[in-house]
C-alpha positions as CSV (number, residue, x, y, z in Angstrom):
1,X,211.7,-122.3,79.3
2,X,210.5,-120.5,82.4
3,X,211.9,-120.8,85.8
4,X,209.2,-121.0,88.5
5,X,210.3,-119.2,92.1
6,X,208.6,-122.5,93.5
7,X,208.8,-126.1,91.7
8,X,205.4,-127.4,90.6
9,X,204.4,-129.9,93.3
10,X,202.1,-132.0,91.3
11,X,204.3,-132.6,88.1
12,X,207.3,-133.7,90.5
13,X,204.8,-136.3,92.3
14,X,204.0,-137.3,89.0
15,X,207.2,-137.8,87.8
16,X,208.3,-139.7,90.8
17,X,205.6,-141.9,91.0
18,X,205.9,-142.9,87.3
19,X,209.7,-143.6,87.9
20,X,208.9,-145.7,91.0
21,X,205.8,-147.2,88.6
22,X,208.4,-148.3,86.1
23,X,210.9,-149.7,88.1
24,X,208.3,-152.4,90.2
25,X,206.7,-153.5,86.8
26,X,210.3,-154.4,85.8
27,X,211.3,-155.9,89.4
28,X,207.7,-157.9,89.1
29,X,208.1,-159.5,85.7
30,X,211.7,-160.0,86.8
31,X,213.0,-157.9,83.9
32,X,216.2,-155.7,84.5
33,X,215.8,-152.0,86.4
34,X,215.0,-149.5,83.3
35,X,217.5,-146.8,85.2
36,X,219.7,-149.7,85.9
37,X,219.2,-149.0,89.7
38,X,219.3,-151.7,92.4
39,X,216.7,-152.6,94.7
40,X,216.0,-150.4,98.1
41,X,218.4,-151.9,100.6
42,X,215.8,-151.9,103.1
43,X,213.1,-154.2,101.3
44,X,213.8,-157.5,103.1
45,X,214.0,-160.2,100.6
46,X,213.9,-158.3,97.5
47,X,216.8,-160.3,95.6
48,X,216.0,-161.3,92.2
């Protein structure tokens, strides 16, 4: 492994945005959170 002085900025979006990816096709076919994390506190009305 080699450590980077700065992290790589575009393999960090794209592991967030899969994470987040994961998560809403779980929340929308009302299956459970794959990380086992709960909904945002501040989405109004989220509660399944």
């Amino acid at each position: 492994m080699t450590r980077r002085e700065e992290p790589d900025l575009g393999k960090l979006i794209e592991w967030v945005l899969g994470i987040a990816e994961a998560r809403h096709r779980a929340w929308v076919s009302g299956d459970p959170d794959p990380y086992g994390l709960p909904p945002p506190d501040d989405l109004p009305g989220a509660t399944r």
